[in-house]
C-alpha positions as CSV (number, residue, x, y, z in Angstrom):
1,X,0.0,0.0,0.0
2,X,1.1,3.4,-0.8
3,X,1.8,5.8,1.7
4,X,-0.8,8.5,2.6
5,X,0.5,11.4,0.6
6,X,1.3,14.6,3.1
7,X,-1.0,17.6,3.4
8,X,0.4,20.7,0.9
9,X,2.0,23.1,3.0
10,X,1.3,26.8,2.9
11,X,4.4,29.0,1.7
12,X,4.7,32.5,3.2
13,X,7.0,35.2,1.3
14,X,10.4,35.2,3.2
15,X,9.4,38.7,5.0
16,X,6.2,37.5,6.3
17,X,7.4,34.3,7.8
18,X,10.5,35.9,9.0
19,X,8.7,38.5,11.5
20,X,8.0,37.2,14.6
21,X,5.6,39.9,16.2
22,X,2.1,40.1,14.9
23,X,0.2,43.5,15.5
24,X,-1.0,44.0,18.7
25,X,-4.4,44.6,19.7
26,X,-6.9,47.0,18.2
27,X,-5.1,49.1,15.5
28,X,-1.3,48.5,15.8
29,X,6.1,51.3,12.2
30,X,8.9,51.1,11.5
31,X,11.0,54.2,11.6
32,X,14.7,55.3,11.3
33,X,15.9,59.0,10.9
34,X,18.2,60.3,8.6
35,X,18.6,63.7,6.1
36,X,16.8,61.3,3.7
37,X,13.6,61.6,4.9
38,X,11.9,62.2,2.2
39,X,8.0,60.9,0.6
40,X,9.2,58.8,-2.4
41,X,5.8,57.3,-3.4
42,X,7.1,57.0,-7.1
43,X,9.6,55.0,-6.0
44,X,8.8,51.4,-7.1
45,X,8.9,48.7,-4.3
46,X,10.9,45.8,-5.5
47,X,8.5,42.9,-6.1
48,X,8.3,39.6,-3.0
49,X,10.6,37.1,-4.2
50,X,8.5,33.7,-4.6
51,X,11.7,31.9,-4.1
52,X,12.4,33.2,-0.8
53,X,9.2,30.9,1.2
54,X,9.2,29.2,4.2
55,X,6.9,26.7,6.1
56,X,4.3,28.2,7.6
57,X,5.3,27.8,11.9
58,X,2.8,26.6,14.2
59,X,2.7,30.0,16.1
60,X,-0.7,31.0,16.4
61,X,-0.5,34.5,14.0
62,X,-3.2,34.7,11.1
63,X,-0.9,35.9,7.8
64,X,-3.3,38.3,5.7
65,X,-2.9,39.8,2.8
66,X,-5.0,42.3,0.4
67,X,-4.1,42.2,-3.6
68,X,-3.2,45.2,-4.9
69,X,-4.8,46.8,-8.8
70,X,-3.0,49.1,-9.9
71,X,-5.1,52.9,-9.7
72,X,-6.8,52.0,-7.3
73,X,-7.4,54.6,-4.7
74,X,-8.3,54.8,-1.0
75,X,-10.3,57.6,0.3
76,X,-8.6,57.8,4.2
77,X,-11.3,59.9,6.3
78,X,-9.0,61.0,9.4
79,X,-10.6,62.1,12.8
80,X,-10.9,65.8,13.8
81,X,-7.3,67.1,14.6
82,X,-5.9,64.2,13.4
83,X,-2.5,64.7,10.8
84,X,0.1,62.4,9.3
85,X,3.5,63.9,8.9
86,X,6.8,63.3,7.7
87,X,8.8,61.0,10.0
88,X,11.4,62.8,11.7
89,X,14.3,61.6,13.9
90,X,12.8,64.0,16.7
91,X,9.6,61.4,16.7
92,X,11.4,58.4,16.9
93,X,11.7,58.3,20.8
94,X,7.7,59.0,21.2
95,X,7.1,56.7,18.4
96,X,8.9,53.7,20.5
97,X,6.9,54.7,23.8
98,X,3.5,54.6,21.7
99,X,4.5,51.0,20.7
100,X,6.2,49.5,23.8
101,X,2.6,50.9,25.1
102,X,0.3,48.7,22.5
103,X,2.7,45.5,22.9
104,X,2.2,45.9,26.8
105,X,-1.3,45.2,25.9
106,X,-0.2,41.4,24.3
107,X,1.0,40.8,21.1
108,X,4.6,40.7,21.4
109,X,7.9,42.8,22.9
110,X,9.3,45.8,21.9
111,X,13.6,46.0,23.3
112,X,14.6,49.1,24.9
113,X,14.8,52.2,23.1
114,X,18.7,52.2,21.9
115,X,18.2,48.4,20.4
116,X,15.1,48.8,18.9
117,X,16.1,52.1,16.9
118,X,19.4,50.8,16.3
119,X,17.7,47.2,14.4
120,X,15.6,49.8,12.7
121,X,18.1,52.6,11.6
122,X,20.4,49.1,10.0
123,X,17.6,47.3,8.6
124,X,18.0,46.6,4.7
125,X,14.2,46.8,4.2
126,X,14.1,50.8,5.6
127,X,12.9,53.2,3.6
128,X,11.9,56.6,5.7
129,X,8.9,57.2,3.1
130,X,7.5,54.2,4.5
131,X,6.9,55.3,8.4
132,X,4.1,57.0,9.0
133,X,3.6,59.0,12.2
134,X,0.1,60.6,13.0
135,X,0.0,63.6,15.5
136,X,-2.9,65.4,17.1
137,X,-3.3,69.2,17.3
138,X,-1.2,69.3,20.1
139,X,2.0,67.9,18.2
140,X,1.5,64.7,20.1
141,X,2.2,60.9,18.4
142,X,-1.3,58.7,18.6
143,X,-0.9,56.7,15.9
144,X,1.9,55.0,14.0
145,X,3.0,52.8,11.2
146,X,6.2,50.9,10.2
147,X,6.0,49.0,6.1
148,X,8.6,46.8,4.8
149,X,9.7,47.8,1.6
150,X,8.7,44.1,0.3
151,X,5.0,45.1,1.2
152,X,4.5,43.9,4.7
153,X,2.9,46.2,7.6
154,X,5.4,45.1,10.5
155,X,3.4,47.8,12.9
156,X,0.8,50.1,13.2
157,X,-0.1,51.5,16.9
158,X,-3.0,53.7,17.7
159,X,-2.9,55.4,21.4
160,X,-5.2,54.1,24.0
161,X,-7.1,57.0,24.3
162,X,-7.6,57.6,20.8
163,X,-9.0,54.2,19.2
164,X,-12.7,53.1,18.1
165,X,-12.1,56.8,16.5
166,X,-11.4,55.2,12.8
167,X,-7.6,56.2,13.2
168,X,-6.4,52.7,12.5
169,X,-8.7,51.9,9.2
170,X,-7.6,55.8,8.0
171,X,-3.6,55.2,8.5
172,X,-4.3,51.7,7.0
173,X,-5.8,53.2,4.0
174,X,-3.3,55.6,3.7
175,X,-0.4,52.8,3.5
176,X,-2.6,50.7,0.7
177,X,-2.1,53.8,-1.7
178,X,1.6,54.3,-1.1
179,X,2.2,50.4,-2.0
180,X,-0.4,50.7,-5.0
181,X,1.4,53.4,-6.6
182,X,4.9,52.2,-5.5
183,X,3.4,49.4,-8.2
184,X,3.3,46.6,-5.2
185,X,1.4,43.5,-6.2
186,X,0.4,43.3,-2.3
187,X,0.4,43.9,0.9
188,X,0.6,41.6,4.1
189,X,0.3,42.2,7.4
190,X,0.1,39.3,10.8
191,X,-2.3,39.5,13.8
192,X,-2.8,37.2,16.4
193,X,-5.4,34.4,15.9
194,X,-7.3,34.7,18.9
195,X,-6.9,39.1,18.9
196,X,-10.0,39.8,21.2
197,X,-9.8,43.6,19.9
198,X,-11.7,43.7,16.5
199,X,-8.4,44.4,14.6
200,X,-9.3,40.8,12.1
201,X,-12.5,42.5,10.9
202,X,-11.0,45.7,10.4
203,X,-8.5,43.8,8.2
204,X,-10.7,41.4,6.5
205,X,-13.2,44.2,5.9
206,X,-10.5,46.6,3.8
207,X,-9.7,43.6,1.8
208,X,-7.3,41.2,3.5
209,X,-7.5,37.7,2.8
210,X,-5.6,34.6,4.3
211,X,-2.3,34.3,2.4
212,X,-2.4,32.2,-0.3
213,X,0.5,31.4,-2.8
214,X,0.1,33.1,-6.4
């Protein structure tokens, strides 16, 4: 008797498996800071690399991604007093307190401030264009958001105090028409499986889909 043949596995883009912390709760960037700061959204992201898969781990993350077709656009609506700016090297620190404050809610670990903007400032996949910092009237950082340059969202963090406003669905928005007209075929993002916050059905309602290969 032949041998049972084995279930297909599921083969993640080398990005998406690699990262090891989902987004945490609710709405939940990747930063550096350099004189290069500058918005390059005709800048063409280079496309995933099929080649460069891996099994799919046993952690208990969902891996979603949304197609991208080329001119489509996203209408962000952003609440009252709500802005996104450049990213700067003078948000960086507040940027790092807003996330070590979502991941303290589950989700993962942000390191100490030093290391974690140091693995940020080296990483190949940086690109300043693609850190997104949102600031109320008072200058202060409620929301933020950290892409890959392959298309993945590795972070995006609203402040306690300012979620269930639609911040999180705006700044998502916002990031699907930089990859569309950086030409990206996709975008991918991870969440927990069992994320008690409503962040899946944000997802799944903009457009994100289980990861499937092709």
């Amino acid at each position: 008797m032949r041998p049972p043949r084995p279930s297909p596995t599921l083969k993640l883009p080398l990005r998406l498996q690699a990262e090891h912390s989902p987004l945490p709760s609710d709405d939940v960037v990747r930063l550096h800071g350099d004189a290069a700061m500058q918005p390059a959204l005709s800048r063409r992201s280079p496309p995933i690399d099929e080649r460069n898969i891996f099994r799919m781990s046993a952690k208990p993350y969902l891996h979603l991604c949304k197609k991208l077709e080329p001119g489509t656009a996203h209408l962000p609506e952003w609440p009252e007093g709500a802005r996104l700016v450049e990213f700067t090297p003078q948000l960086a620190e507040a940027s790092h307190r807003l996330l070590r404050s979502a991941y303290s809610q589950g989700g993962g670990e942000v390191p100490e401030y030093p290391s974690w903007l140091n693995a940020l400032l080296n990483d190949p996949e940086y690109d300043p264009a693609l850190v997104f910092p949102v600031l109320d009237s008072s200058g202060r950082v409620i929301a933020f958001a950290q892409c890959w340059t392959s298309g993945f969202v590795k972070n995006l963090a609203v402040d306690a105090s300012r979620r269930r406003q639609g911040l999180g669905e705006a700044l998502l928005q916002h990031i699907l028409n930089v990859f569309t007209r950086r030409g990206s075929q996709r975008l991918c993002l991870k969440v927990e499986a069992d994320n008690p916050s409503g962040a899946e059905r944000l997802y799944r309602r903009l457009g994100f889909d289980d990861f499937r290969e092709g």
